[in-house]
LUMVODREN-579854 format. One record per residue: residue in three letters; z negated, y, x of N, C-alpha, C in turn. Coordinates in steps of 0.02 Angstrom, whole numbers, plus 50000, padded with zeros to 5 digits. Each point is the difference from the previous one (the first is absolute). Layout:
ALAZYXZYXZYX;...
% end
This chain:
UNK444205368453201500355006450005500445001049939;UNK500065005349977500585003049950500504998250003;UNK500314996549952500745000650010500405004849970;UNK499735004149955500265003949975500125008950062;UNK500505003549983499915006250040499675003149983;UNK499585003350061499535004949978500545006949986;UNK499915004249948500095007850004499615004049994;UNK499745003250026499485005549992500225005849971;UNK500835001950007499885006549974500334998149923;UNK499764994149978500115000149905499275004049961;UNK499605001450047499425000649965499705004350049;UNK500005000950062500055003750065499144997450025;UNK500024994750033499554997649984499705000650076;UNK499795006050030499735001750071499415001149981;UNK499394997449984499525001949999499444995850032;UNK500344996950066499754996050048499464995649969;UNK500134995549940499954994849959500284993850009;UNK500625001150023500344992450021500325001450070;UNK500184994650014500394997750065500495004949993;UNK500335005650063500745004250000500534996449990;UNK499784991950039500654996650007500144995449920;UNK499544996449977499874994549980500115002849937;UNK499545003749998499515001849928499674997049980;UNK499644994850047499414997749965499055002750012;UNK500034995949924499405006549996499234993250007;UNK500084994749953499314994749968500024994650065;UNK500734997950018499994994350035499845000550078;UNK499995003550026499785000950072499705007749990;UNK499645000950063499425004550024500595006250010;UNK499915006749997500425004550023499695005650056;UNK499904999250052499825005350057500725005750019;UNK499655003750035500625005250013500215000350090;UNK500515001349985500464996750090500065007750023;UNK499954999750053500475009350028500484999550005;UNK500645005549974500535001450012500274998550058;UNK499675004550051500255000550067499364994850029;UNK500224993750023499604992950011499675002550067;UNK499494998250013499584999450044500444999450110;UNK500434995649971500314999050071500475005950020;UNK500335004649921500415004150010499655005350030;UNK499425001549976499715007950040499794997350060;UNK499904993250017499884999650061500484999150062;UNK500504998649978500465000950037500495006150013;UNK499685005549954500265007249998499645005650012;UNK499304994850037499605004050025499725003349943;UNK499865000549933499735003549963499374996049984;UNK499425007149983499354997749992499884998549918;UNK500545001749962499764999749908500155007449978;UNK499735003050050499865006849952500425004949980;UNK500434997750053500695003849992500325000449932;UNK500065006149980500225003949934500834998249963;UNK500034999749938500574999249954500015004049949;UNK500425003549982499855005449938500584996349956;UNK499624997649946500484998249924500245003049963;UNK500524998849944500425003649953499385006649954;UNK499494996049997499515004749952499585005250068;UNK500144999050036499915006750067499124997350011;UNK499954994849982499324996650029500134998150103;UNK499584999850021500074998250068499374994449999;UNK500454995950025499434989750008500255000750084;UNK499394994450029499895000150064500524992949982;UNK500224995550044500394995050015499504994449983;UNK499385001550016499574993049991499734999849951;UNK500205006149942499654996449927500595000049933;UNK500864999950046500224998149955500004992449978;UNK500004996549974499684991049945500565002749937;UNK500114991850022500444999849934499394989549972;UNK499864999949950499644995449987500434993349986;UNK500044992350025500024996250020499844992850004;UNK500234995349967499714994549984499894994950064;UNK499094999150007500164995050084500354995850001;UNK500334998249954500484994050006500735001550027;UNK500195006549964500515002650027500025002150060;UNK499435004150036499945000850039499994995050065;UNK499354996949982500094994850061500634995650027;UNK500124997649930500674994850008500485004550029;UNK500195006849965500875000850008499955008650040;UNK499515003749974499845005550041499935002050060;UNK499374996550021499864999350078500384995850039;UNK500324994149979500634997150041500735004650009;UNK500145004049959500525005449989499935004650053;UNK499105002049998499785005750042500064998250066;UNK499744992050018500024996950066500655000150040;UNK500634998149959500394999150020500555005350027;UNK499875006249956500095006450027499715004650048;UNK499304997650006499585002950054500254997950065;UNK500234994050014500054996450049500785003350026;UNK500444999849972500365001750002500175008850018;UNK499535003849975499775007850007499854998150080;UNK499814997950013499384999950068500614999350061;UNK500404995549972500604999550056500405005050014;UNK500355002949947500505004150013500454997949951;UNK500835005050028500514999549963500324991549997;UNK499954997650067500204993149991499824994349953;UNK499315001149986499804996949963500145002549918;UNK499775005949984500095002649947500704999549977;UNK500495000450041500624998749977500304992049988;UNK499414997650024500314991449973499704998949933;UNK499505003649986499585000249938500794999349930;UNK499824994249956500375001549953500055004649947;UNK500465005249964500075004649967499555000549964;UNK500014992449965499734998849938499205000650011;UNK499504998550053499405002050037499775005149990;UNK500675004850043499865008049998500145002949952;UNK500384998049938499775003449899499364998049996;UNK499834992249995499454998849978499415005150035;UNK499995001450085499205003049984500395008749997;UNK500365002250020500175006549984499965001049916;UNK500344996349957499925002449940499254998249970;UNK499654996150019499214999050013499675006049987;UNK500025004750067499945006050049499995003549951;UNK500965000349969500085007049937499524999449948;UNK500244992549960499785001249946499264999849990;UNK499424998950053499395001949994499735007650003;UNK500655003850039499665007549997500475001749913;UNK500374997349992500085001049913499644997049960;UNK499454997650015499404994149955499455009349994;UNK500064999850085499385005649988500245005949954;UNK500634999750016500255009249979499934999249900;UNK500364993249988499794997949943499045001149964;UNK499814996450033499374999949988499735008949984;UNK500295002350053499655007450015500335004549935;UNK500614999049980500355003649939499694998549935;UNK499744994749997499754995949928499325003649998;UNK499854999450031499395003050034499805005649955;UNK500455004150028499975008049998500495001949943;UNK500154993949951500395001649950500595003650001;UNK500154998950067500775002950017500664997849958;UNK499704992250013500564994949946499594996749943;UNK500045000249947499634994749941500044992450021;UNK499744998849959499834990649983500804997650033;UNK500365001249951500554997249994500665003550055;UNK499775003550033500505003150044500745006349975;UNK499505002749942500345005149962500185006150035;UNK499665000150059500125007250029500404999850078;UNK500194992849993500234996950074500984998949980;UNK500295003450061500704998449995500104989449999;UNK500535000349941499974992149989500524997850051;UNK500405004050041500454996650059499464997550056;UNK499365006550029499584997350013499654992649985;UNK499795000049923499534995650017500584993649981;UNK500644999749995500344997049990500244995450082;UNK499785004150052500044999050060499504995850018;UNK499275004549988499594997950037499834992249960;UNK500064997149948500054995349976500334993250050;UNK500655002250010500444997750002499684996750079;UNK499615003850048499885000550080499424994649975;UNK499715001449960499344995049968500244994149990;UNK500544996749993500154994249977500044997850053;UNK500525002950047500214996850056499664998950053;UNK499355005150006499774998450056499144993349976;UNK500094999649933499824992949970500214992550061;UNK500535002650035500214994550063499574999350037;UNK499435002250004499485000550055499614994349993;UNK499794996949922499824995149974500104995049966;UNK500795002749984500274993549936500755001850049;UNK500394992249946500655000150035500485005149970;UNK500305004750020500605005249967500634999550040;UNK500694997749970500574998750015500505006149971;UNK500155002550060500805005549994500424998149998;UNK500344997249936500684999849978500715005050056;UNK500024996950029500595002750054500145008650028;UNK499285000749996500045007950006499265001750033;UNK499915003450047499365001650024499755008549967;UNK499325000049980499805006449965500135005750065;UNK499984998550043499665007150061500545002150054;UNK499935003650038500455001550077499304999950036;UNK500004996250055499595002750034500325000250069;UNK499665003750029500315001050070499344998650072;UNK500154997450045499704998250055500245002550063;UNK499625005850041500565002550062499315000450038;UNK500454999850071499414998550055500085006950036;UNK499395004150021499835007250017500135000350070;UNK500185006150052499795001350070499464998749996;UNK499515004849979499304998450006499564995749985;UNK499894997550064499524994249981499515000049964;UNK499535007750005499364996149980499875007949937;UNK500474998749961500065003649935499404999949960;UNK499885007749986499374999749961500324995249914;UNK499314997249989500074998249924500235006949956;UNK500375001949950500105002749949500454997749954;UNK499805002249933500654996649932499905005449973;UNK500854997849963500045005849944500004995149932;UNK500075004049925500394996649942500095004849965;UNK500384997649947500155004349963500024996549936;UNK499594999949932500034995249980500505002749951;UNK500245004649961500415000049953500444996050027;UNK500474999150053500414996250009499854991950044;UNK499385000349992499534991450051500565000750079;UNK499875006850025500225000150075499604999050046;UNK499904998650040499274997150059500495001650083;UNK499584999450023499915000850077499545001450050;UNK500024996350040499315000950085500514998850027;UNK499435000950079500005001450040499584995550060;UNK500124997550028499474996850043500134995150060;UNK499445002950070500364998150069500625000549991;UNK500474992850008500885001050016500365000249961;UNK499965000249925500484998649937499835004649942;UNK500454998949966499835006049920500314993849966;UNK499775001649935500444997849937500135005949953;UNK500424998049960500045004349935500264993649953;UNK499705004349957500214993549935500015005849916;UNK500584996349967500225003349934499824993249964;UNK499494997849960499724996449962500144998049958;UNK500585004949972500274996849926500765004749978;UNK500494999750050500685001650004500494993750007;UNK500014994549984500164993950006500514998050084;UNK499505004650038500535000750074500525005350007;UNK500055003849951500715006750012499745002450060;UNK499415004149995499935004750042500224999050064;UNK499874992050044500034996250046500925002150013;UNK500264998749936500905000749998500315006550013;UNK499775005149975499905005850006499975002950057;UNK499624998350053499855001750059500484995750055;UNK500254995749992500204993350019500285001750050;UNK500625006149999500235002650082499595001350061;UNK499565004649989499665001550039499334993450003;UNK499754996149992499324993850000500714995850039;UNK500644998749990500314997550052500355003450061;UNK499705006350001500035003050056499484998450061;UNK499395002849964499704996950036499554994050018;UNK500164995049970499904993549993499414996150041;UNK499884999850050499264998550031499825003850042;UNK500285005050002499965005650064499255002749984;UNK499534999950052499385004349977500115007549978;UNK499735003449973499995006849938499635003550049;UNK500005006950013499635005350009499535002049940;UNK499485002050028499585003149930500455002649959;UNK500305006850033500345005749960500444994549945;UNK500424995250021500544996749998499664994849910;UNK499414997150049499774995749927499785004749944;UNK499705006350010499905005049941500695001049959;UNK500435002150043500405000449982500494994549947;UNK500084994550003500144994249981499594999549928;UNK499255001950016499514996849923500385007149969;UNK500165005250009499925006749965500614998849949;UNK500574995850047500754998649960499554995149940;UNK499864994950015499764995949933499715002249952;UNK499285005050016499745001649958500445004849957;UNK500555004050016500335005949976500434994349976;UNK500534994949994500454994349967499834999049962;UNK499144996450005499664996749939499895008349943;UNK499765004650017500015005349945500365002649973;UNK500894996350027500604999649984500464996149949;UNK499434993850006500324994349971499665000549912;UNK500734998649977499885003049962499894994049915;UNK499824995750018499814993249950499374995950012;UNK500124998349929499164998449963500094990750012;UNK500114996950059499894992149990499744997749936;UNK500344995849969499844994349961500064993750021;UNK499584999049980499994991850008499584994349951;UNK500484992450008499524998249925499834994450052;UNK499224997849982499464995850007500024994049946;UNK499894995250047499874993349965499524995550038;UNK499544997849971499434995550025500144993249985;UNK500344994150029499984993449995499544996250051;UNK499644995549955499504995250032499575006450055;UNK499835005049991499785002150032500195004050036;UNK500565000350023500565003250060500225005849965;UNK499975005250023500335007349979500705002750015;UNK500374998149954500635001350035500315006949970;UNK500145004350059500305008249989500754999550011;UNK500495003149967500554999950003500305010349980;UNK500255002250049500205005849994500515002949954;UNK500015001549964500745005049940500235001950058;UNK500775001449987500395002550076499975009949956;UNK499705001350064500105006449995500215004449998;UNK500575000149986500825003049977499845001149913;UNK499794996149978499734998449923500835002349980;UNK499715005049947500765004949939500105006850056;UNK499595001950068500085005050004500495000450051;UNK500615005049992500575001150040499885002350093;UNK499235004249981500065004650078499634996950044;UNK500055002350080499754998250044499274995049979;UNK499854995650074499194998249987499675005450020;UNK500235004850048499475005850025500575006249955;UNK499065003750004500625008150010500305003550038;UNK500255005349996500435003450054499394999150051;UNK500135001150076499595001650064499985005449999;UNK499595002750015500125010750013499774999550063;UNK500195003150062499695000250068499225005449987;UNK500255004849963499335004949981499404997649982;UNK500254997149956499174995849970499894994750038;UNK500434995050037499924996950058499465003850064;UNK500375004150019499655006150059499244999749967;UNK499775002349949499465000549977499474994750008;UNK500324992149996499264995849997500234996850070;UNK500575003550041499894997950073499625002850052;UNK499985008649974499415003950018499224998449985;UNK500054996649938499344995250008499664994650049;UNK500624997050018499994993550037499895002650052;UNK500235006550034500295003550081499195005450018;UNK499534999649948499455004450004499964998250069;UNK499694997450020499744998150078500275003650039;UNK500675000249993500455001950065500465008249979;UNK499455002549953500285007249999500525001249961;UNK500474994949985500555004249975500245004549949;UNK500145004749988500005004949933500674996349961;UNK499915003449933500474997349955500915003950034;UNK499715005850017500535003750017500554996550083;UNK499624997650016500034997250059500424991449974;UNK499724999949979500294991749963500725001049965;UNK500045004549954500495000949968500475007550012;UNK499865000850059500385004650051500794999849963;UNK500134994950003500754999449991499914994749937;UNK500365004549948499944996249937500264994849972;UNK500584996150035500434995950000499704995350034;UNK499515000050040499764996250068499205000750015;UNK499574997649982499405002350029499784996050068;UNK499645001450017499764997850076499994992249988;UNK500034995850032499864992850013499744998350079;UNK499664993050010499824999150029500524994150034;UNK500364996649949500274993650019500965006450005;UNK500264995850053500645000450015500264993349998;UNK500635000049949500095004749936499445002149945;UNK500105003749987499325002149939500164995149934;UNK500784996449983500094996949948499565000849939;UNK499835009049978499945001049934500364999249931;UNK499814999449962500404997549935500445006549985;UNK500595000549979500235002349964499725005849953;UNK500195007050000499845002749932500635003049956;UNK499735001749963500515000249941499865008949967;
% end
């Protein structure tokens, strides 16, 4: 195996030629894995065919997104990753919530950064972005880099210098037998499902703020099962924080004897202002009306009262605006 890090986006190298994870291309065989693994549509009741529409407004069925794959990687560190999360899916919140953090980056950021392998692939493609990533924002690929290293943990050893990359969150649902659904968002690597008794959400590469951010209310309601309305509600705050937050993580990498060690710049850096920006309840109201589709609610209705919009949790413990 490599000891060196793979980067793909120095050269942007998606042209399902080497390993996503590895990058290897001569020394082992490279087949292609599905995104969404075999046990996941089966336990979400999905047949494959079920539809995804990408950044380039292409629509792929679930069973022919492949991201390509070295069997070595795979067998050894892939499918044991996949096993161990499947098993754990199958139970419920109890189980899923004993699952360690560090588990649920590894296959969630898995998850992301393979539908950013394809979206990659599909831009190069279509000459959206050049060779060299001339036509691609560099905070972007300065990110998606960055998710590439780390989730390198899947197969080699990587050590966090006293700081964890992610927030993730684990809450257990009323409803038992919750349909499968996820969201993401990749400009900011935001994720979330849905499934039987639990949700997650996870911010992939905020070094844990977002988690801090929210911190009143996630110790409000602390193991209490979530109402649908209630857990929409909850992912809608993160995803709207994280499009808030307003810094570019750095971090410097070092490879000894093999071992990858990441260490975070404190993110305060030279700059005086907040980590987020102001909150606005308005533009809040807006991607909560996204979250609230199901259940009807109009924007007008949400943000009825402009100081206050509707909540589901008592206290509503919204942030502050300014």
């Amino acid at each position: 195996m490599n000891s060196t890090i793979y980067q793909p986006f120095k050269n942007f190298d998606f042209k399902y030629k080497n390993c996503f994870l590895s990058g290897e291309t001569f020394d082992a065989p490279v087949e292609e894995i599905n995104v969404l693994p075999d046990w996941l549509l089966k336990v979400a009741n999905f047949s494959g065919e079920e539809q995804i529409k990408l950044l380039d407004e292409s629509v792929r069925a679930y069973n022919t997104l492949k991201v390509p794959c070295s069997t070595e990687v795979s067998e050894n560190f892939i499918q044991p990753l996949e096993a161990k999360i499947a098993a754990a899916f199958s139970e419920g919140y109890a189980a899923v919530s004993a699952l360690s953090e560090e588990d649920l980056f590894k296959w969630i950021g898995k998850f992301m950064y393979s539908l950013i392998y394809i979206e990659m692939n599909a831009a190069v493609r279509l000459q959206q972005i050049s060779a060299d990533g001339v036509n691609m924002s560099q905070g972007l690929m300065h990110k998606f880099g960055n998710l590439n290293t780390m989730i390198q943990s899947i197969y080699r050893d990587v050590v966090y210098e006293d700081f964890i990359p992610w927030s993730i969150v684990v809450v257990p649902l009323e409803e038992q037998e919750t349909s499968f659904s996820f969201r993401d968002e990749i400009n900011t690597l935001t994720f979330s499902l849905k499934l039987k008794d639990f949700g997650i959400i996870a911010c992939l590469q905020d070094n844990g703020t977002n988690k801090i951010f929210h911190r009143e209310l996630l110790e409000q309601v602390g193991t209490k099962p979530l109402s649908a309305q209630q857990f929409e509600e909850l992912c809608a705050r993160f995803y709207y924080s994280a499009y808030l937050f307003n810094r570019l993580p750095e971090y410097t990498v070092m490879t000894v004897e093999g071992t990858v060690y990441i260490d975070a710049m404190p993110l305060r850096g030279t700059m005086n202002k907040a980590l987020f920006d102001h909150w606005q309840h308005k533009t809040y109201a807006q991607v909560l009306q996204d979250f609230w589709k199901p259940w009807g609610h109009t924007l007008f209705e949400i943000i009825k009262d402009p100081t206050n919009p509707i909540s589901y949790f008592e206290p509503a413990c919204l942030p502050a605006t300014q």
